[in-house]
Backbone as numpy.savetxt, mean C-alpha at the origin, in Angstrom:
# Nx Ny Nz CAx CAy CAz Cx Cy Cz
-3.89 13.02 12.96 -4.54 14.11 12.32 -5.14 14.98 13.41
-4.86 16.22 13.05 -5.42 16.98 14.53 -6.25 17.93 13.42
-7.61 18.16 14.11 -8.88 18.97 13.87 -8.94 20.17 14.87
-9.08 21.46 13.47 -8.57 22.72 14.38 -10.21 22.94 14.31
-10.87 23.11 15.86 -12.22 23.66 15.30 -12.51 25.22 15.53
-13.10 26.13 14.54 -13.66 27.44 14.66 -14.19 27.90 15.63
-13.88 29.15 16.34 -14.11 29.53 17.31 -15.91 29.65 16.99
-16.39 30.12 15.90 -17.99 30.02 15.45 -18.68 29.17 15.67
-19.38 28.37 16.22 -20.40 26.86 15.88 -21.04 26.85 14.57
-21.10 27.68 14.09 -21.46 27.49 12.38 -20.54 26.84 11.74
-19.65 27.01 12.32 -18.41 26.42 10.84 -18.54 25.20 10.93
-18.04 24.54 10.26 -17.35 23.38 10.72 -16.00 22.67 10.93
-15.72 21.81 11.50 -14.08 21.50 11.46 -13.38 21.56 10.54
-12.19 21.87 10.69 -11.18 21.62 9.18 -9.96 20.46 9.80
-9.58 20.31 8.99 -8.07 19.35 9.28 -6.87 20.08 8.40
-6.00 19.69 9.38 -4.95 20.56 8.44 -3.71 19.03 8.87
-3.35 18.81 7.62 -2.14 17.36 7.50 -1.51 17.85 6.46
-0.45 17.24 6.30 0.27 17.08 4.66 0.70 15.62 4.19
0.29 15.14 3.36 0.83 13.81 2.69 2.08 13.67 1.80
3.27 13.22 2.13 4.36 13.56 1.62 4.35 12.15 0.95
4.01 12.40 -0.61 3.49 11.27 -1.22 4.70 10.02 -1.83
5.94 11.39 -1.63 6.91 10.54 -1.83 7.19 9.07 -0.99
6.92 9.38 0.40 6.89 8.55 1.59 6.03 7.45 1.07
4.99 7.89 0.66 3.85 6.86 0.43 4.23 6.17 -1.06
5.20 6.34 -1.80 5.65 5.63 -2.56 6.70 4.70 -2.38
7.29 5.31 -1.64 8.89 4.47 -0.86 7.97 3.46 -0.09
6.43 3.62 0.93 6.13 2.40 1.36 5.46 1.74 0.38
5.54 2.10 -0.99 4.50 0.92 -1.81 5.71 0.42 -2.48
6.42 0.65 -2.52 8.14 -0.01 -3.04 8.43 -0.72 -2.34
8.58 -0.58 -1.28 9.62 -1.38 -0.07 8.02 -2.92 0.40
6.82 -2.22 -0.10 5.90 -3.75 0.50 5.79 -4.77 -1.16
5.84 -3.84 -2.00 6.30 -4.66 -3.33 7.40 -5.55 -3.63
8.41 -5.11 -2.83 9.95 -5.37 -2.84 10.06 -6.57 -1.70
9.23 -6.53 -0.93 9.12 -7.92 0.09 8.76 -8.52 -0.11
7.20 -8.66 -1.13 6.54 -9.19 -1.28 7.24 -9.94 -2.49
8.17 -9.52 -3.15 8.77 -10.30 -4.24 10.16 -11.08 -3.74
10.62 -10.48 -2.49 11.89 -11.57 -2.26 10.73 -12.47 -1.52
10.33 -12.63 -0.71 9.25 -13.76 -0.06 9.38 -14.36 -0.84
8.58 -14.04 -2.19 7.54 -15.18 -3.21 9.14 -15.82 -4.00
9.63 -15.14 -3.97 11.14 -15.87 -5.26 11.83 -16.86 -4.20
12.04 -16.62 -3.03 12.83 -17.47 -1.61 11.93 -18.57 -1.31
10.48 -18.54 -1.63 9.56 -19.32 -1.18 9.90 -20.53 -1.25
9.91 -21.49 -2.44 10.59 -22.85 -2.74 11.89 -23.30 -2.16
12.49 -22.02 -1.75 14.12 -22.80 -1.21 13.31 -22.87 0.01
12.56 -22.06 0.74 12.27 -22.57 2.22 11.59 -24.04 2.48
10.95 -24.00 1.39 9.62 -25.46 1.26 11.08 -26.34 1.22
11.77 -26.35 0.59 12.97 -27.86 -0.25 12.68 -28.76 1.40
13.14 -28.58 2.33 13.11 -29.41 3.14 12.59 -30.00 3.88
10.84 -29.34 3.56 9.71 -30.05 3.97 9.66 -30.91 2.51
9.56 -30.69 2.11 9.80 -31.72 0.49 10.26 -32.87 0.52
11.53 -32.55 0.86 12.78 -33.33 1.01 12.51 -34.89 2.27
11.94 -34.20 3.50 11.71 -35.15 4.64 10.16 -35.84 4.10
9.29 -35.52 3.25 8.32 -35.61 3.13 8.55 -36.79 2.13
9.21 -36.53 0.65 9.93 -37.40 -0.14 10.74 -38.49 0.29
11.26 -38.49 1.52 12.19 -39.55 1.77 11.53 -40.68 3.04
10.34 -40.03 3.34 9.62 -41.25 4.09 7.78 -41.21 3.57
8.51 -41.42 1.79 6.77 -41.62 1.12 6.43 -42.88 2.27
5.05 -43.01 2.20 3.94 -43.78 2.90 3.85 -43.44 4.33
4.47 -42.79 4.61 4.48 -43.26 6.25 3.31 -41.57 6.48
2.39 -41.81 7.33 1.35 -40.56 7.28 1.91 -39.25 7.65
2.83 -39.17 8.05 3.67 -38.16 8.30 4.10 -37.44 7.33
4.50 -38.21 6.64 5.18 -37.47 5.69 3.41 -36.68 4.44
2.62 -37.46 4.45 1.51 -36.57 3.50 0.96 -35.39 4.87
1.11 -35.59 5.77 0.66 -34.32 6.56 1.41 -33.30 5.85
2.89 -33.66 6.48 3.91 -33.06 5.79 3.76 -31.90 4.84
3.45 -33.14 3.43 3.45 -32.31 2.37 1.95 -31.49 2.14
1.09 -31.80 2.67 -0.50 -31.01 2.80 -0.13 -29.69 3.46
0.75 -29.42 4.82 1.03 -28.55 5.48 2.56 -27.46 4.31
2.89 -28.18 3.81 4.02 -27.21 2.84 3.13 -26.10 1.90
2.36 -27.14 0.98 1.29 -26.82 0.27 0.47 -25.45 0.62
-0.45 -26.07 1.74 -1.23 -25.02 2.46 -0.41 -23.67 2.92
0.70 -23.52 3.27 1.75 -22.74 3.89 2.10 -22.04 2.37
2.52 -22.83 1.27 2.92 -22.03 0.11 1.80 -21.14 -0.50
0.54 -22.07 -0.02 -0.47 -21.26 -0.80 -0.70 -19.79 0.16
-0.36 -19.95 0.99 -0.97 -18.85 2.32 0.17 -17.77 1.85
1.22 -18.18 1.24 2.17 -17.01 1.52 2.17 -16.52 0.06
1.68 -17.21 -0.81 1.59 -16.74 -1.92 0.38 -15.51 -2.04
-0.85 -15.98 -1.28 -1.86 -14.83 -0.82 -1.28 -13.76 -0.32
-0.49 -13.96 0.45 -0.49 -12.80 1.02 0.63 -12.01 -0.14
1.79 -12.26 -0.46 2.66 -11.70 -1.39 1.26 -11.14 -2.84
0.12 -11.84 -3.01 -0.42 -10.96 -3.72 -1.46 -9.79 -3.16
-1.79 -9.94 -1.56 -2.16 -8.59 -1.09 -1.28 -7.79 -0.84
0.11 -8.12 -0.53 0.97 -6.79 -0.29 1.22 -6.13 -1.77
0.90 -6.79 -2.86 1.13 -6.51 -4.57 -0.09 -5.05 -4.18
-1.06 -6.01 -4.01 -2.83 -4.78 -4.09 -2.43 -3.80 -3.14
-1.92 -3.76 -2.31 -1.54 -2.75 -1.01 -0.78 -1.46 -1.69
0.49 -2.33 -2.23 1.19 -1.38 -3.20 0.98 -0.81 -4.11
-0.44 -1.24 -4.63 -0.65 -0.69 -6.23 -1.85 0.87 -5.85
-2.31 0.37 -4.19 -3.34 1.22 -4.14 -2.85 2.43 -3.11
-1.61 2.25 -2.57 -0.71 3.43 -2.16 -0.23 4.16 -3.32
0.43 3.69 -4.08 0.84 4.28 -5.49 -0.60 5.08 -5.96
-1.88 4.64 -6.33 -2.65 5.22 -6.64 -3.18 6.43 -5.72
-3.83 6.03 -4.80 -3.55 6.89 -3.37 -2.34 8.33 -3.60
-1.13 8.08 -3.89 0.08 9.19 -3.89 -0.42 9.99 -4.73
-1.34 9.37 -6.10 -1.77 10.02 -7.46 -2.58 10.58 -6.92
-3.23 10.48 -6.56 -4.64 11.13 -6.36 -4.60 11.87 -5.80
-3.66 11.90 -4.23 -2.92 13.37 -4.04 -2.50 14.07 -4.21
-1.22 14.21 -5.37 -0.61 14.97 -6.35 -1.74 15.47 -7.18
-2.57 14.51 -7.63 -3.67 15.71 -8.92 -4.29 16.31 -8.35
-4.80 15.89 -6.47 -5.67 17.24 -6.01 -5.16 17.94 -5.96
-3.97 18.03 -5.32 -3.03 19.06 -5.03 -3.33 20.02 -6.12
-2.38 19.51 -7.06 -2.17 20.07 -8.02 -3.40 20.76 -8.73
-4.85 20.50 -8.87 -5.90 21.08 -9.01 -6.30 21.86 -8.30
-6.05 21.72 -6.87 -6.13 23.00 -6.23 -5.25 24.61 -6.12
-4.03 24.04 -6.14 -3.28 25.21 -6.94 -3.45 25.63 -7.96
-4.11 25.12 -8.40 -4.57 25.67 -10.34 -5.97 26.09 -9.89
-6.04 26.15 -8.93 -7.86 26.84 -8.94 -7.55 28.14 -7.98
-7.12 27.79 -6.99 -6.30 28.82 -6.30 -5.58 30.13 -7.38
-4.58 29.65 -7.63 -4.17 30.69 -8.60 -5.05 30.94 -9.82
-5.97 30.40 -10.03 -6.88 31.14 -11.08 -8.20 32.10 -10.16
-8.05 31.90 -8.90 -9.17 32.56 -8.70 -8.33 33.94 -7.87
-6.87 34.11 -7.49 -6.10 34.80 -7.03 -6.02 35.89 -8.61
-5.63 35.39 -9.36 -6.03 36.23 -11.24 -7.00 36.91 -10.83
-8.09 36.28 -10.71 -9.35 37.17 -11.04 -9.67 38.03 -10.29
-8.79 37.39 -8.90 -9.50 38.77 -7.78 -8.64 39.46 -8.22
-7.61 39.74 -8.47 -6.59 40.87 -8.86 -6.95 41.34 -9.96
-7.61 40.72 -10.88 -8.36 41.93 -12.27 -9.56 42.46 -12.03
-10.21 41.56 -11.17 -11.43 42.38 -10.51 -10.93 43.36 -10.04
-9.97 43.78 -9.05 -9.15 44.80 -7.74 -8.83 45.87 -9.36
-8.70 45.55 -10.53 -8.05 46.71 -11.36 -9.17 47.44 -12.29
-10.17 46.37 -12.47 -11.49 47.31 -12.65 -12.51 48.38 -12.35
């Protein structure tokens, strides 16, 4: 973001950016869209800590084992539900840009009206 500042010291800074909200929807898609092959692939990755864990019950290894699958499923399941919140609040985020936008062009052109009927009075 680059800050253009007024040659005045009265003013104050402005910023001038554009948010191309489409972008910011394609990244709340594509972290939604990971976050759901992760979580659906999750169990085929665990099968073979399972599997070695299941086939030498008692031996302490194997309950590390399965404590460490566990802990690991739960960790990735967290996170597949912050990239969910990530996505839901870019999507919202895109909104909120589009309605300013869009409120500002509607204030803009209503106050562009008035100076021009004022200018005919």
């Amino acid at each position: 973001m680059r800050a253009a500042v007024s040659p005045r010291s009265h003013d104050l800074p402005t910023t001038s950016f554009a948010i191309k909200t489409y972008y910011v929807r394609q990244g709340a898609h594509g972290a939604r869209s990971a976050a759901g092959a992760a979580l659906e692939n999750l169990r085929r990755y665990l099968d073979s800590s399972d599997a070695a864990a299941d086939g030498h019950h008692g031996w302490a290894s194997a309950a590390a084992l399965k404590r460490c699958a566990t802990a690991w499923e739960d960790h990735m399941v967290d996170l597949g539900k912050q990239m969910n919140t990530m996505a839901d609040s870019l999507h919202t985020t895109a909104n909120a840009y589009d309605t300013t936008d869009a409120r500002a062009r509607d204030a803009f052109n209503r106050l562009q009206s008035g100076l021009a009927d004022f200018g005919r009075n």
